[in-house]
The first five atom37 places (N, CA, C, CB, O) and aatype in JSON, in Angstrom:
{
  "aatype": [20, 20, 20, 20, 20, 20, 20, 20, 20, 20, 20, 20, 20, 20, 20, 20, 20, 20, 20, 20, 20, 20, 20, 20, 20, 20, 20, 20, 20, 20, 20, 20, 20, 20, 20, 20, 20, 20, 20, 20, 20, 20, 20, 20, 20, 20, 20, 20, 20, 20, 20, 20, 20, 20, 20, 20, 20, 20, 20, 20, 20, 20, 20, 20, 20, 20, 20, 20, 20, 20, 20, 20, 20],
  "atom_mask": [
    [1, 1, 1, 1, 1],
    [1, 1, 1, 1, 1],
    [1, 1, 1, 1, 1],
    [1, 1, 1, 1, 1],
    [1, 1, 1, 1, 1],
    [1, 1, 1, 1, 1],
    [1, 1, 1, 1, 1],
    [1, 1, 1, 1, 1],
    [1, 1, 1, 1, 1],
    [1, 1, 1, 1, 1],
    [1, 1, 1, 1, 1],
    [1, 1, 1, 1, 1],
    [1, 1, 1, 1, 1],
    [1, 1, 1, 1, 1],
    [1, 1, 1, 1, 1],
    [1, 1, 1, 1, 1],
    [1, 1, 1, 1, 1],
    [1, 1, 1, 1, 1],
    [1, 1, 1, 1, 1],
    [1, 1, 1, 1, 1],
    [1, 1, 1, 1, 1],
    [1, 1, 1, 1, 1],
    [1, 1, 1, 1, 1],
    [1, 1, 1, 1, 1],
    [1, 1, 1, 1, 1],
    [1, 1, 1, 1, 1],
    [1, 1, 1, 1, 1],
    [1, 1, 1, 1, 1],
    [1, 1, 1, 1, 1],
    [1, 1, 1, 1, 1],
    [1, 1, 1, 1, 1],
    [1, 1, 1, 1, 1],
    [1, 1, 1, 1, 1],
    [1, 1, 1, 1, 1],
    [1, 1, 1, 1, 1],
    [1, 1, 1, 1, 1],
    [1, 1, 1, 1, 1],
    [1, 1, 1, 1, 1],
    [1, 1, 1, 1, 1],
    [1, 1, 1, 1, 1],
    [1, 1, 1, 1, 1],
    [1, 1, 1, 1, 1],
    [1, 1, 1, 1, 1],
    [1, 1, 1, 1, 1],
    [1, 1, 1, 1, 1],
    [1, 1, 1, 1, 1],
    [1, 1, 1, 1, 1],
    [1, 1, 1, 1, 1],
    [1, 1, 1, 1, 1],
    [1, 1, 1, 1, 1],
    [1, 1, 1, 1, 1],
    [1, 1, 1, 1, 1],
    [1, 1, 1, 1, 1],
    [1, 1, 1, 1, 1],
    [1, 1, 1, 1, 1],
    [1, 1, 1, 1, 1],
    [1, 1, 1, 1, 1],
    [1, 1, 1, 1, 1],
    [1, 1, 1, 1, 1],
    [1, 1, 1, 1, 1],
    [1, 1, 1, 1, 1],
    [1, 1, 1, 1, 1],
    [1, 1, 1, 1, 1],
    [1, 1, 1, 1, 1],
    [1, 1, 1, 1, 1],
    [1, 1, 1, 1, 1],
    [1, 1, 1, 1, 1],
    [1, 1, 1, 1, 1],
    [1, 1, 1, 1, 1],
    [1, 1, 1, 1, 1],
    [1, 1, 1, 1, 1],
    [1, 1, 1, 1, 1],
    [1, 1, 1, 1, 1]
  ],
  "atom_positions": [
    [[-21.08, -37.71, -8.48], [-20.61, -36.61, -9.32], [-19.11, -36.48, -9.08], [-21.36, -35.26, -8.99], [-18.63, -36.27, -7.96]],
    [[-18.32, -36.63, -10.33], [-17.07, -35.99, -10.11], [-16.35, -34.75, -9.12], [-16.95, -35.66, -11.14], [-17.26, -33.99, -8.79]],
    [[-15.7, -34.53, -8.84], [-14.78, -33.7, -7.65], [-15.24, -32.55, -8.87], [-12.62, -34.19, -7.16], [-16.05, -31.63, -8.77]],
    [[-14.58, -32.87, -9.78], [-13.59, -31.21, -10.38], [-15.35, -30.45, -11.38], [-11.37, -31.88, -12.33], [-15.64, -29.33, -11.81]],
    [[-15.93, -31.52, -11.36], [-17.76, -31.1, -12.04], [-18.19, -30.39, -10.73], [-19.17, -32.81, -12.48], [-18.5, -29.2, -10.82]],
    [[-18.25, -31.03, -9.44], [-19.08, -30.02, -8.35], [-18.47, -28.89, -7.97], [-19.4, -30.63, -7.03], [-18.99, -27.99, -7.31]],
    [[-17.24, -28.93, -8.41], [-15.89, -27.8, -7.75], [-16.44, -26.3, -8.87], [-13.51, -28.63, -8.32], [-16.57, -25.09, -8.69]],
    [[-16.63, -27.25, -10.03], [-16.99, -25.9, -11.26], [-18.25, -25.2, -10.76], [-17.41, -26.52, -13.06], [-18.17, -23.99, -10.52]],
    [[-19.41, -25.84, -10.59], [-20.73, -25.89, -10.4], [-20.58, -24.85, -9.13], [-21.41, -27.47, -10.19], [-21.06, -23.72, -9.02]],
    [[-20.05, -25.33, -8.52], [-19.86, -24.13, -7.31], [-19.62, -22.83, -6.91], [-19.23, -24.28, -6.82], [-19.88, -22.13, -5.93]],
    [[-18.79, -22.68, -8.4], [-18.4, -21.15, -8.72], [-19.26, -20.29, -9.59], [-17.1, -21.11, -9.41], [-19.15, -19.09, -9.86]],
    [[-20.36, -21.4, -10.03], [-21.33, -20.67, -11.04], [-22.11, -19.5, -9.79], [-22.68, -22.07, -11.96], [-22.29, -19.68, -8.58]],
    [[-22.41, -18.39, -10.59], [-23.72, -17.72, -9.99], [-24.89, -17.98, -9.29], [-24.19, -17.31, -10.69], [-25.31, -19.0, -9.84]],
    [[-25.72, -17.66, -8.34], [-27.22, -18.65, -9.03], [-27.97, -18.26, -9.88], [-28.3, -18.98, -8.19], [-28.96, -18.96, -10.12]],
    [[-27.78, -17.09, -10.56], [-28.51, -17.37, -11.98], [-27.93, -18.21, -12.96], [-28.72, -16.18, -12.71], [-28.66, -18.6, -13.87]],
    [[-26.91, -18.5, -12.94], [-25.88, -19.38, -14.1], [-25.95, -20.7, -13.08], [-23.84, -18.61, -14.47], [-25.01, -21.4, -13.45]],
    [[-26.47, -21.22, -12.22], [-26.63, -22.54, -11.69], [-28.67, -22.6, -12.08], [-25.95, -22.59, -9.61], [-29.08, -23.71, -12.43]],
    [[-29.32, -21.88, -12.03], [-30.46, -21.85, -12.72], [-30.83, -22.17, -14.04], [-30.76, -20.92, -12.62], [-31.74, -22.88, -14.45]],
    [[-29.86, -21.45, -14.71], [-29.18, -21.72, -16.24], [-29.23, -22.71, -16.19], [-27.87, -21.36, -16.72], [-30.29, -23.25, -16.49]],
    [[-28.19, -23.43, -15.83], [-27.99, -25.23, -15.7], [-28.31, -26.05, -15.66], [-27.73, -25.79, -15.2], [-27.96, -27.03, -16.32]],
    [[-29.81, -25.9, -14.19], [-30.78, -26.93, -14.07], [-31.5, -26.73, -15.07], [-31.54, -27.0, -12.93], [-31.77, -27.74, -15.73]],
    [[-32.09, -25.3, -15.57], [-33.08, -25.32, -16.78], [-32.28, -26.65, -17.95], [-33.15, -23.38, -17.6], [-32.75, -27.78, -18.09]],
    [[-31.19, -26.19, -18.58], [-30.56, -27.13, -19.35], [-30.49, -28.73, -19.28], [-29.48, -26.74, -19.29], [-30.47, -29.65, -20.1]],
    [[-30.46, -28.62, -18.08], [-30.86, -30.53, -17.66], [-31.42, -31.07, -17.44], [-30.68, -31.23, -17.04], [-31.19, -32.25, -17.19]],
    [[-32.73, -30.4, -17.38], [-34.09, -30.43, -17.08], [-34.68, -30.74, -18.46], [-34.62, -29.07, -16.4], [-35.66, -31.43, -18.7]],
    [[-33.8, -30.03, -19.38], [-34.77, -30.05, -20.53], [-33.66, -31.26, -21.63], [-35.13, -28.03, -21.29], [-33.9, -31.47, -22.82]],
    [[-32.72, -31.76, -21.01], [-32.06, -32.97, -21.55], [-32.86, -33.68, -21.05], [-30.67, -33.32, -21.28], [-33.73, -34.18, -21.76]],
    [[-32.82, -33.9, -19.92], [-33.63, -35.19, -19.38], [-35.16, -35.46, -19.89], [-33.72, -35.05, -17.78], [-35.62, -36.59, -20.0]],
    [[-35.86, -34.34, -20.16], [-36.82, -34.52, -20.85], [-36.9, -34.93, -21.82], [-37.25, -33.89, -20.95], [-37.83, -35.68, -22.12]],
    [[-36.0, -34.6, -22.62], [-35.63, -35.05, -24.12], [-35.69, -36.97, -24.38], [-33.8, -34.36, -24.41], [-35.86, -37.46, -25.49]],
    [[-35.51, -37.75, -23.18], [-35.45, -38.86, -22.56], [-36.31, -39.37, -21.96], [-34.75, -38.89, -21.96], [-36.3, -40.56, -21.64]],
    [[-37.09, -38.69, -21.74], [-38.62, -38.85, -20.86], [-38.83, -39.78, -20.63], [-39.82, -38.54, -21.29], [-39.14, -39.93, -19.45]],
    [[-38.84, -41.17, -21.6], [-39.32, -42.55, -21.68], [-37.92, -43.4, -21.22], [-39.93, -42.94, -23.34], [-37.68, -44.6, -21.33]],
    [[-37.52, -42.87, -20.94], [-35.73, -43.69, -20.41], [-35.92, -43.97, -18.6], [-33.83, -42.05, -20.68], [-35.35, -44.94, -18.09]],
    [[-36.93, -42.87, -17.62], [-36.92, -42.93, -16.49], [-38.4, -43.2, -16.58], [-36.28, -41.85, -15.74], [-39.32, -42.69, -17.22]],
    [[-38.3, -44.29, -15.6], [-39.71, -45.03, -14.85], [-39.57, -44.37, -13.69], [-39.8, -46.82, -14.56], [-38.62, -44.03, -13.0]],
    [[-41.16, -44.22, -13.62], [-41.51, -43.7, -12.01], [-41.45, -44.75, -10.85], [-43.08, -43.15, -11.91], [-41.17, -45.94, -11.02]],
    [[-41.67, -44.31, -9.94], [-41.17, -45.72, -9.08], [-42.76, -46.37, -9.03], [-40.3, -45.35, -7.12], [-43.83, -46.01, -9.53]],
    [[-42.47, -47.13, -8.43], [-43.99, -48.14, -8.37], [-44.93, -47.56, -7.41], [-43.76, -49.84, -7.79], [-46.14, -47.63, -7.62]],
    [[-44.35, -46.87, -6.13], [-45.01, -46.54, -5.13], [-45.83, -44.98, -5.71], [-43.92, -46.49, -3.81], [-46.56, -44.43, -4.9]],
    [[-45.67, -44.43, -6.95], [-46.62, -43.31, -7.37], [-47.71, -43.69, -8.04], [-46.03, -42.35, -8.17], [-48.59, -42.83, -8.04]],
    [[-47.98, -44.73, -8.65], [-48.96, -45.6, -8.98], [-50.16, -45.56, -7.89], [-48.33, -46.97, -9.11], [-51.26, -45.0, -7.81]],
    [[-49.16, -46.69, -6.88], [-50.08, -46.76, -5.63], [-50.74, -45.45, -5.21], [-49.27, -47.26, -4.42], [-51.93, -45.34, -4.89]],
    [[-49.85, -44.49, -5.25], [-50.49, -43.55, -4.47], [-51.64, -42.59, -5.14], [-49.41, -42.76, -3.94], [-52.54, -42.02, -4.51]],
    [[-51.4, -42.55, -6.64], [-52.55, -42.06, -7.54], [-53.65, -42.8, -7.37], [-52.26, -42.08, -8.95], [-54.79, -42.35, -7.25]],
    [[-53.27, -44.13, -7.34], [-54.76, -45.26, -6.99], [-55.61, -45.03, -5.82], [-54.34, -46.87, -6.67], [-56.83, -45.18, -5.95]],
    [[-55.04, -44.63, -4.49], [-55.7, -44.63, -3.34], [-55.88, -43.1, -3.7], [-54.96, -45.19, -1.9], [-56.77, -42.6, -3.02]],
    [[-55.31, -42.24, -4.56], [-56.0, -40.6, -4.03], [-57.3, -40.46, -4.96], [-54.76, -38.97, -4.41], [-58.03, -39.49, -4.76]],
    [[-57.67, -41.53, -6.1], [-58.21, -41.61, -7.0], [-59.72, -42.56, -6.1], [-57.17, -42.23, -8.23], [-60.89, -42.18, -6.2]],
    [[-59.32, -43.65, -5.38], [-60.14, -44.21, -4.01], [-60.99, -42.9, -3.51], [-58.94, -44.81, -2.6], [-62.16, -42.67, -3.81]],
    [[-60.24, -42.21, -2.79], [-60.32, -41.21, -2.04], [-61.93, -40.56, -2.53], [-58.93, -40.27, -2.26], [-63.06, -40.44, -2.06]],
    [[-61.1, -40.22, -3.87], [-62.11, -38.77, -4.15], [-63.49, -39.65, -4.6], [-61.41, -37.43, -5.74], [-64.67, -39.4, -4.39]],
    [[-62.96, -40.61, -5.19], [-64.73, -41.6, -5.58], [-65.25, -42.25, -4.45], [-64.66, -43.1, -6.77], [-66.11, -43.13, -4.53]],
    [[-64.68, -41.77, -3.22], [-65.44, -42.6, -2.11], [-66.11, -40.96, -1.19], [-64.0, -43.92, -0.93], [-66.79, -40.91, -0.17]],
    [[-65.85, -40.39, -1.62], [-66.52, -38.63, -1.56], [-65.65, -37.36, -2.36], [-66.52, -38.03, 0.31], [-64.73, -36.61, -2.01]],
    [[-66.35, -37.51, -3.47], [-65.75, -36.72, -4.42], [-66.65, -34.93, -4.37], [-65.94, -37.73, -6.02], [-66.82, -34.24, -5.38]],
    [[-67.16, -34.47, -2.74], [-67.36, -33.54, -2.82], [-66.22, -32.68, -2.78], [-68.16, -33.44, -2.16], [-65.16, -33.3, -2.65]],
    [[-66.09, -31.04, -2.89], [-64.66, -29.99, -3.36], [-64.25, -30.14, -2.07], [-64.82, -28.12, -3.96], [-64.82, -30.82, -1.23]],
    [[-63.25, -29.49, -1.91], [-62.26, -29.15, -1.12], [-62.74, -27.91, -0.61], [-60.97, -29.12, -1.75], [-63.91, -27.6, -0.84]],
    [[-61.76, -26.92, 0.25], [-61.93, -25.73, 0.58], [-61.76, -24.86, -0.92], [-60.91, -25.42, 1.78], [-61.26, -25.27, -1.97]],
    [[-62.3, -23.68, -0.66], [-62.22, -22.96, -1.63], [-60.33, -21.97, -1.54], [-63.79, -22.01, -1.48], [-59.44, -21.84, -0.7]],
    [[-60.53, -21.62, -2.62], [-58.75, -21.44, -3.05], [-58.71, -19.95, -2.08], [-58.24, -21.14, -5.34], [-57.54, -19.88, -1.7]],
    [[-59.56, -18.63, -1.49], [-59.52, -17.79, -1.01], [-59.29, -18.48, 0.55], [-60.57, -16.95, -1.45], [-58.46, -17.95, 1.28]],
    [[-60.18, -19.88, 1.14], [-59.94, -19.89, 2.35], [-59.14, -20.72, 2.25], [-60.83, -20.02, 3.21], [-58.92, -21.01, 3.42]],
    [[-58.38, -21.46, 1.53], [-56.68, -21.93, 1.82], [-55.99, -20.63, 2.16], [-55.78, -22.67, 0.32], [-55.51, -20.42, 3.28]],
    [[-55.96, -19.79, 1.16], [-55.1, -18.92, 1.09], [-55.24, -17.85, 2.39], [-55.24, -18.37, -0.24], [-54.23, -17.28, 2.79]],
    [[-56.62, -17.6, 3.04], [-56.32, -17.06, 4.18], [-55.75, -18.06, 5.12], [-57.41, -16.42, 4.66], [-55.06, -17.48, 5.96]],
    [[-55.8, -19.29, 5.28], [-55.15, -20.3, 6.04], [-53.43, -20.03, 5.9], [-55.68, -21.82, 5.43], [-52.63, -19.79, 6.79]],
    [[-53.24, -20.15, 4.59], [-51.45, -20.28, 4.36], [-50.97, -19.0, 5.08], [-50.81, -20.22, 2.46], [-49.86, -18.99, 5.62]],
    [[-52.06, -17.56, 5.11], [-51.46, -16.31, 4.59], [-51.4, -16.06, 6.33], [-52.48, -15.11, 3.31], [-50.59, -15.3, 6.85]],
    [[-52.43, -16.86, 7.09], [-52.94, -16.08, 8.43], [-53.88, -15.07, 8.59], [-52.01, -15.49, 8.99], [-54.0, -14.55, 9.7]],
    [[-54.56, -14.71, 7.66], [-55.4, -13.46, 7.42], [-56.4, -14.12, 7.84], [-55.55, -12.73, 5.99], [-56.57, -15.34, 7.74]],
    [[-57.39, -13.02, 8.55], [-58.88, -13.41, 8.62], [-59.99, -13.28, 8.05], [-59.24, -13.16, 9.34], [-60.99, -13.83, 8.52]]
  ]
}
């Protein structure tokens, strides 16, 4: 990145640097088919896709994550 582009960027707000990423976020989307994923997310969908067909019973339920994340008992 240019000097005098990160120098600007710096003085923005962070709601007006929020602004920004929203805006480039949604250029780059606009492009979607221009960026390849890397090869190694493939792989890794393949083995999590392994995973669940080699015991595709649930997970924890979303209340006892959440007492896990939260610390609650």
């Amino acid at each position: 990145m240019n000097a005098t582009l990160a120098e600007e960027i710096s003085r923005l707000s962070p709601a007006e640097k929020l602004l920004l990423v929203e805006e480039l976020w949604d250029d780059i989307a606009k492009a979607s088919n221009a960026i390849e994923p890397p090869a190694w997310h493939d792989q890794a969908l393949a083995e999590d896709a392994a995973r669940y067909a080699a015991d595709p019973s649930p997970g924890d339920s979303w209340a006892s994550v959440k007492r896990r994340i939260t610390g609650q008992a």
